[in-house]
C-alpha atoms as one frame of an Amber mdcrd trajectory, in Angstrom:
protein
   0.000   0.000   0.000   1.336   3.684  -0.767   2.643   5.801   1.961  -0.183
   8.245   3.124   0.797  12.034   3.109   0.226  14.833   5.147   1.704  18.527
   3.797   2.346  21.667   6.076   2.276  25.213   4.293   2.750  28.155   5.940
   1.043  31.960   5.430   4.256  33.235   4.955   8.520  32.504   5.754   9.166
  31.692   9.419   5.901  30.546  10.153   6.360  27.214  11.781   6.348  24.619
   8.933   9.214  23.067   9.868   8.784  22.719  13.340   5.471  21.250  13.020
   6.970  18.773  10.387   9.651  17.516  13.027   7.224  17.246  15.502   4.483
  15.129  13.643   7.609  13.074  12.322   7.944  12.336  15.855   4.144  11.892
  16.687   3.999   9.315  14.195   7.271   7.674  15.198   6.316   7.390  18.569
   2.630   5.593  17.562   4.819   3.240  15.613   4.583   4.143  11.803   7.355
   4.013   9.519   7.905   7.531   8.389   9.768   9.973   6.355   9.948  13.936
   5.800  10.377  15.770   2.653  10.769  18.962   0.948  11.239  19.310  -2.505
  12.742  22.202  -2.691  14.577  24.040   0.051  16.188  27.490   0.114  18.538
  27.488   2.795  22.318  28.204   3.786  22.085  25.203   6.949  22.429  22.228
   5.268  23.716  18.627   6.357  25.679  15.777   4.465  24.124  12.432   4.684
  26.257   9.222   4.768  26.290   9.152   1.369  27.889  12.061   1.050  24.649
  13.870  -0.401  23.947  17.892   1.018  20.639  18.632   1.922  19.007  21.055
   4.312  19.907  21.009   7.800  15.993  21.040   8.704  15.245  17.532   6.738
  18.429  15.849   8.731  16.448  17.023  12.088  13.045  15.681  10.680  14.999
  12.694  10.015  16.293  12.248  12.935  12.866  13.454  14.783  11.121   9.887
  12.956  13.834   7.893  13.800  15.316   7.264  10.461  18.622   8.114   8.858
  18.034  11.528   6.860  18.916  10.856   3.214  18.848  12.768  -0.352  15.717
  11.816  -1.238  13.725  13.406   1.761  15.217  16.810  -0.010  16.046  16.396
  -3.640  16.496  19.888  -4.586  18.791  22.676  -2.190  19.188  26.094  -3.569
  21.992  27.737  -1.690  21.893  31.681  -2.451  24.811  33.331  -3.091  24.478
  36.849  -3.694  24.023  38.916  -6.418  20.398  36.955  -6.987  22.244  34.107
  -8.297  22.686  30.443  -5.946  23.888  27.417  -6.113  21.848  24.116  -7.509
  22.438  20.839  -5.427  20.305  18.370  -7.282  20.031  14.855  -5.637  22.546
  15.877  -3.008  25.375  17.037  -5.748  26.115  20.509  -7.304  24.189  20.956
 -11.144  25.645  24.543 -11.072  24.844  28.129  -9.852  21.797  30.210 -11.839
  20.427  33.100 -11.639  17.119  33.801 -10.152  15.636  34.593 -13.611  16.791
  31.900 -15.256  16.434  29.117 -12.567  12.861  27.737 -13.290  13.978  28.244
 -16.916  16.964  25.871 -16.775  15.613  23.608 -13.702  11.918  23.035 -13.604
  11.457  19.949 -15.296  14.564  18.205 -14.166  13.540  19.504 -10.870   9.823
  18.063 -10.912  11.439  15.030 -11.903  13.664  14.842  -9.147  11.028  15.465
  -6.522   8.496  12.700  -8.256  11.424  10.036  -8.241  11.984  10.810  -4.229
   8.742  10.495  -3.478   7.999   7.427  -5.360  11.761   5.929  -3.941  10.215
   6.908  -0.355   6.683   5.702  -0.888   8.017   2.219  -1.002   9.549   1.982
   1.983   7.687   3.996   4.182   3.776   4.462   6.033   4.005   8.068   5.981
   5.381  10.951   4.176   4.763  14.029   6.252   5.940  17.122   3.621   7.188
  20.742   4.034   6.524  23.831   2.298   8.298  26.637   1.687   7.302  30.710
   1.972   3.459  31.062   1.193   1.661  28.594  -1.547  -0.200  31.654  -2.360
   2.013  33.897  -4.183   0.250  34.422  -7.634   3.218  35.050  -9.502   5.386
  32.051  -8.625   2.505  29.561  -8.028   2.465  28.215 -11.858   6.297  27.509
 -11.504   6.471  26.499  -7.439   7.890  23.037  -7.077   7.187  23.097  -3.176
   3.997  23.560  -2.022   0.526  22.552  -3.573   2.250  21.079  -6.328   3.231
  18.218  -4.117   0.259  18.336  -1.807  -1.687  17.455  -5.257   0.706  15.221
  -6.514   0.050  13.175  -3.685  -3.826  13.626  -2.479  -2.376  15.012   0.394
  -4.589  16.755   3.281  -2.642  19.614   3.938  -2.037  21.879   7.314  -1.954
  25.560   6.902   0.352  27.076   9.619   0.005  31.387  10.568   2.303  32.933
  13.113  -0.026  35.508  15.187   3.085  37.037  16.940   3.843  39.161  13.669
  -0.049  40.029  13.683  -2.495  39.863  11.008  -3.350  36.164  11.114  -6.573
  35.816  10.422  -6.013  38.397   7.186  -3.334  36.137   6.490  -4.974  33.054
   6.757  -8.363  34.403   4.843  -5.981  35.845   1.952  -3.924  32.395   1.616
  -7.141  30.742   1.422  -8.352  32.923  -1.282  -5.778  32.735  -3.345  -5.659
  29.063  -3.572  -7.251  27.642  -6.845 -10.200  25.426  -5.854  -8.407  21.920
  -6.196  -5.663  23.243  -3.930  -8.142  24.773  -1.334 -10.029  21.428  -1.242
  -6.697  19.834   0.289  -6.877  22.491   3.304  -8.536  20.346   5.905  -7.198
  22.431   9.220  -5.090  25.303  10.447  -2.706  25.645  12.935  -1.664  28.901
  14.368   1.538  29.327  15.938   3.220  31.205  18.738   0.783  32.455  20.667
   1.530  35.017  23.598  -1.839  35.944  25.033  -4.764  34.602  26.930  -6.668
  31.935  24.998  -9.943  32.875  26.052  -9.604  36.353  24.197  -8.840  34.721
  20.903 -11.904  32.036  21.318 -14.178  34.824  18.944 -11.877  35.179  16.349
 -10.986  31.373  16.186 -15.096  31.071  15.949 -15.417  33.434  13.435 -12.608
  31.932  11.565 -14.262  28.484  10.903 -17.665  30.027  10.198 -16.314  32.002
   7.381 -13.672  29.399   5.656 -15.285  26.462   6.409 -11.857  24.787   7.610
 -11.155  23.839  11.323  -8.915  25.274  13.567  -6.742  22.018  14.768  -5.001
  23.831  17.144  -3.308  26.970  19.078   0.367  26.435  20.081   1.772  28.620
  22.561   5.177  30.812  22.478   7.599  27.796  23.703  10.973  28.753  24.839
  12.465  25.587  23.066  15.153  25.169  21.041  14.448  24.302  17.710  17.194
  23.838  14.896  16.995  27.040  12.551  16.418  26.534   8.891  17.883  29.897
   7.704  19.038  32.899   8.957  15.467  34.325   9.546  15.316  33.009  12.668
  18.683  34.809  13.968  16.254  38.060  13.629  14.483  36.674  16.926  15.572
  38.067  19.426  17.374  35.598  21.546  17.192  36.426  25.686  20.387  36.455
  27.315  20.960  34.424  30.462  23.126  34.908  33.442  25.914  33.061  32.562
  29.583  31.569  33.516  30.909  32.338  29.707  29.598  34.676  27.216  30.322
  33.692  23.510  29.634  36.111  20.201  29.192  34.313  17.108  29.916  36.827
  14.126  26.669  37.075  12.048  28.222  37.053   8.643  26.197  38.409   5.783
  26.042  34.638   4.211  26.094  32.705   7.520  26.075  29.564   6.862  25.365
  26.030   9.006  25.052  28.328  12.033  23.383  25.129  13.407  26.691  23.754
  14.289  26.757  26.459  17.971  22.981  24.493  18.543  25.037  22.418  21.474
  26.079  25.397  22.872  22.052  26.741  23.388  22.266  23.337  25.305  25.004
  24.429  27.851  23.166  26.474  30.556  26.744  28.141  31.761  27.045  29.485
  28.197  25.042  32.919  26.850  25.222  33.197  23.214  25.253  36.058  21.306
  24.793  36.737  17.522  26.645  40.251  16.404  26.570  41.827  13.598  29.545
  42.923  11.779  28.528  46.194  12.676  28.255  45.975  15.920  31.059  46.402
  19.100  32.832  42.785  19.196  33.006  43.659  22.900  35.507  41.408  25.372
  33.584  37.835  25.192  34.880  35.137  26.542  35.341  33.197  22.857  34.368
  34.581  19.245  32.947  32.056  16.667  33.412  32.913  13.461  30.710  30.517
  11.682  30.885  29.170   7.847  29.650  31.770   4.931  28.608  30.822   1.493
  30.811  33.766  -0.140  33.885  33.735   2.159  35.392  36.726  -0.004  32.496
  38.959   0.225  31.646  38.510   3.752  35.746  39.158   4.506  35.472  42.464
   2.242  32.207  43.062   5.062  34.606  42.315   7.860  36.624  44.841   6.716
  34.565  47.697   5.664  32.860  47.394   8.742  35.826  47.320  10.795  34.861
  44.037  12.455  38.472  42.245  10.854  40.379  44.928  13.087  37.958  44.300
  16.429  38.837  40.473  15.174  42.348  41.206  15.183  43.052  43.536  18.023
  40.711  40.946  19.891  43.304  37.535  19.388  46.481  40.451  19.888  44.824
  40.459  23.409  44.643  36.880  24.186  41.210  36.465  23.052  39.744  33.135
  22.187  38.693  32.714  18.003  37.116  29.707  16.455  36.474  29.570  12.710
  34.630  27.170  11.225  34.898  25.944   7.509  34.755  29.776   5.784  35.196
  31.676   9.428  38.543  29.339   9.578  39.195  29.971   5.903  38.778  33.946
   6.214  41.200  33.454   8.957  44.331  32.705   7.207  47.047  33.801   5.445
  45.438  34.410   2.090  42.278  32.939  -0.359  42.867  32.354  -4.099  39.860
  32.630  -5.943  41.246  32.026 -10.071  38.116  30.904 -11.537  36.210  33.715
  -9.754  33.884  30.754  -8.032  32.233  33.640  -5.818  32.579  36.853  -8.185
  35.912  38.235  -6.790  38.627  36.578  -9.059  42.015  36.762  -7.754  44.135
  36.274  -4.771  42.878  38.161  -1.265  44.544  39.041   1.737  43.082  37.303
   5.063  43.397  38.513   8.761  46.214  36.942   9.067  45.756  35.042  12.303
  45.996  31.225  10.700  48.737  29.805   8.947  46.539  28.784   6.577  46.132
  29.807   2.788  43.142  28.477   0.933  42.805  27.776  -3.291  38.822  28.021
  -4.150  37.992  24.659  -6.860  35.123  24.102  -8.269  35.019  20.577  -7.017
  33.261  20.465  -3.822  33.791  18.979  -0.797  31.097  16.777   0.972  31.514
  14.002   3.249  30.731  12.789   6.632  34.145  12.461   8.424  35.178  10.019
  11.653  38.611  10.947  13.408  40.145  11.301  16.369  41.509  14.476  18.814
  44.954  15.071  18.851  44.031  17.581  22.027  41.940  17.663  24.969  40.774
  14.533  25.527  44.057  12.806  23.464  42.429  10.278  21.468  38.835  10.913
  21.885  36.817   9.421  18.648  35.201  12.905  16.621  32.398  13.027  14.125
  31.246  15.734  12.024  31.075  16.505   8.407  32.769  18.644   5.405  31.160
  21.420   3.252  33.355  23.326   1.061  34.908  24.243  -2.177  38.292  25.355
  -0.601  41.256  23.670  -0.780  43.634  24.879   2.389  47.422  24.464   3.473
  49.073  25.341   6.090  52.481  27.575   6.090  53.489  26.202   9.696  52.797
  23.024  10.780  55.843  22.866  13.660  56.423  25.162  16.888  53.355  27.861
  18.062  50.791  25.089  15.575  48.927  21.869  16.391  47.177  19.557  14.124
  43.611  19.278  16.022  42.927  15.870  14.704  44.273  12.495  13.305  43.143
  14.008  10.006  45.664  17.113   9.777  43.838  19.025   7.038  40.214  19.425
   9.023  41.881  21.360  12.054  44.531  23.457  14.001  45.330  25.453  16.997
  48.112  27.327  18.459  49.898  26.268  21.490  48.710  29.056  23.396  44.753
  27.700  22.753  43.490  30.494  21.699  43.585  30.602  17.969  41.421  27.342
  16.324  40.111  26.537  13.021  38.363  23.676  11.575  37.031  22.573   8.578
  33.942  20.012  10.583  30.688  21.290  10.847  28.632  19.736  13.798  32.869
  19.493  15.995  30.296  20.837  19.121  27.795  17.798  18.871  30.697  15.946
  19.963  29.600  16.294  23.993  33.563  15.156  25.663  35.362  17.760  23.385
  32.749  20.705  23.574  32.867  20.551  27.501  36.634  20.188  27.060  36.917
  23.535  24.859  34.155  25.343  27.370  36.868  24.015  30.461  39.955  25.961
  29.201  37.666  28.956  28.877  36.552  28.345  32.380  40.241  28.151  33.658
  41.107  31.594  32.151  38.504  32.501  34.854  39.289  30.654  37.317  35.882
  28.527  38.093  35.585  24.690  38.120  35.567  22.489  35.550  32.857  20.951
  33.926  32.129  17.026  34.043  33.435  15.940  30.130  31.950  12.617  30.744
  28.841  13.164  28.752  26.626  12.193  26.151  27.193  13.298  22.314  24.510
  16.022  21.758  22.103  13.654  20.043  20.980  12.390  23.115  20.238  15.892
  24.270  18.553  16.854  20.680  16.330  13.382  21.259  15.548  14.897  24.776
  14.608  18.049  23.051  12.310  16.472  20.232  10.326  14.839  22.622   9.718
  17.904  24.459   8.848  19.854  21.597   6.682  16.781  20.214   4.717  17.051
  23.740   4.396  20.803  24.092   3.150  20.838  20.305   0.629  18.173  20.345
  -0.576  18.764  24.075  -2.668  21.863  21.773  -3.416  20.006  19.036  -6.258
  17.919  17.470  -5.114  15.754  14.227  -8.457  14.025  13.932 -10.136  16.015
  10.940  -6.925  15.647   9.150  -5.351  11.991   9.586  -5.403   8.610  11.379
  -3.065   6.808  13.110  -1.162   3.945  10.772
């Protein structure tokens, strides 16, 4: 029998599709159904490498992982990585097919796009009970709905009841719900069988009219309110860094460098886990201030964001910040805009030539046009010696390092995905997801408690997965404890 479907669209970006994905992934995990979450087509700098060695967005690895099941390529066939300049990169079935330009994408991609998403779903109808599938943006913009590979689309393609999800905290939800409904063609409104709406702040009874007047006038049932939950939830793009994050009284107080094309800023998730770190996001515009550690994250266009750095005279805070003894850690491009010097020859991100770093890695990276993704297993050469380390690479640069002896240390077995200076202040790594690694991240968070003086933490701990598990179930709870699926599905 063919896997049933449910689909989530949202009223607009940022509205909650995702979560709600993960956590009826989970739902239906937990009732004992095989199932499987996809999106067809993703726009998004956070993205994962499966075992395979296929990219796809960061959000369908956490669905994955919220049913239970490995994620693969075919939960998200098509990842559009933007890149400035309104042009981004393709990854088709998990691989690069190229970057386009917005104009030109459904132009050059439609077709071969449809038929990777139809292949997926047919691959993951076979082997699953349910397919629970994502949106993306609104399914009601009328000038992109005739070319939108995403949303109803899919939901027709597979007779699937769909959820429409509205955020009320950026107000306007019920025009936002009425005008989404409206705007849907008759076939696609008939899939509509409930709404959810999302992040609620206020008192329930004062919403009660509005929620009545709501189903009287669109016919369609209101499944559920979910409150505001402070939970952590895995971002799918940098949207959700606009949030304003609260700051907690805290032992250490890290600032991760919001670069213009952030990129996999998923991988500091573990440290939203640690409740003796405060995070902070700053803008390159912003006072770097005296933190405790900087993380420079990875950035889709490593040369443009460092020309940013500079302009905005972040590189000097950066600089004048590690002349002081402060604590840097760049990741994949944050390591790469770190060194010595990037080569671009090709002109791979629109700045052809060879630019200057910030000097404060011995480290000089060549941009190819072959890219770099795989899942990686090594082991620390520091704190804990010998500790086993997972992550994964994505990246077109190729780096060397100008010292390898005397103030430098190879970080792992594998010398070309890590170093740090003797002193243990200056790191760089090419491995996304380093953190998730519990014994090393509470090792890293110990020598910055040292420098002030307070105890160490235990390291004996559990890899973050455990903790993300703890937090999916959580979530999954909170979510459906305001929820009523009935009108819409039934239990495998």
């Amino acid at each position: 029998m063919a896997a049933q479907a449910l689909m989530i669209v949202g009223t607009t970006s940022h509205a909650g599709k995702s979560l709600l994905t993960a956590v009826l992934c989970r739902w239906l995990a937990q009732h004992g159904c095989r199932v499987t979450p996809f999106k067809g087509q993703n726009m998004a700098l956070n993205a994962y490498v499966t075992s395979e060695g296929g990219e796809i967005g960061y959000a369908q690895a956490v669905q994955a992982w919220a049913a239970g099941v490995e994620p693969e390529v075919a939960m998200n066939p098509i990842l559009l990585k933007p890149q400035g300049n309104m042009t981004s990169q393709v990854i088709l079935n998990g691989h690069s097919a190229g970057v386009t330009e917005a104009a030109n994408y459904y132009r050059d991609y439609f077709d071969r796009g449809w038929q990777a998403i139809t292949t997926a779903l047919r691959e993951l109808q076979e082997r699953f009970d349910w397919i629970v599938c994502e949106g993306a943006g609104s399914p009601a913009e009328v000038n992109l709905k005739h070319r939108d590979l995403t949303n109803m689309r899919v939901a027709k393609y597979l007779k699937a009841p769909t959820i429409l999800v509205a955020d009320i905290d950026r107000g306007g939800v019920f025009a936002h719900i009425v005008g989404t409904l409206m705007l849907l063609d008759p076939d696609e409104r008939a899939l509509i069988r409930g709404v959810v709406i999302n992040k609620f702040r206020g008192q329930r009874s004062l919403l009660e009219s509005g929620l009545k007047w709501l189903e009287e006038t669109t016919g369609v049932p209101v499944l559920g309110v979910i409150p505001w939950l402070n939970l952590h939830h895995p971002a799918e793009d940098s949207l959700d860094l606009l949030d304003p994050r609260p700051q907690r009284a805290a032992d250490l107080q890290i600032t991760v460098v919001r670069l213009p094309r952030i990129a996999n800023f998923t991988d500091v998730d573990p440290l939203l886990a640690e409740p003796t770190v405060s995070l902070r996001f700053c803008s390159p515009s912003d006072p770097l201030g005296n933190p405790d550690a900087v993380i420079v994250p990875g950035t889709k266009t490593t040369i443009a964001d460092l020309q940013v750095l500079r302009e905005t005279g972040m590189a000097q805070q950066l600089q004048e910040y590690a002349a002081q003894g402060g604590t840097i850690l760049g990741i994949c491009g944050g390591w790469q805009l770190l060194g010595e010097t990037i080569a671009d020859p090709e002109g791979l991100e629109g700045c052809q030539g060879v630019h200057a770093g910030l000097g404060l890695m011995p480290l000089q990276t060549h941009l190819t046009p072959k890219k770099i993704t795989q899942q990686r297993q090594t082991r620390s050469l520091v704190f804990p010696s010998d500790t086993p380390i997972h992550g994964y690479e994505i990246h077109h640069g190729q780096s060397t390092y100008t010292a390898t002896v005397g103030d430098w240390q190879m970080l792992f077995e594998t010398p070309e995905l890590g170093c740090v200076n003797t002193a243990r202040t200056l790191w760089g790594t090419y491995l996304h997801g380093l953190f998730e690694n519990g014994s090393w991240r509470r090792h890293w968070l110990n020598q910055l408690r040292s420098r002030r003086q307070l105890p160490p933490l235990p390291t004996a701990i559990p890899d973050y997965a455990t903790e993300r598990d703890r937090q999916l179930d959580r979530l999954t709870d909170a979510v459906m404890a305001h929820l009523n699926l009935e009108p819409v599905c039934k239990l495998c």
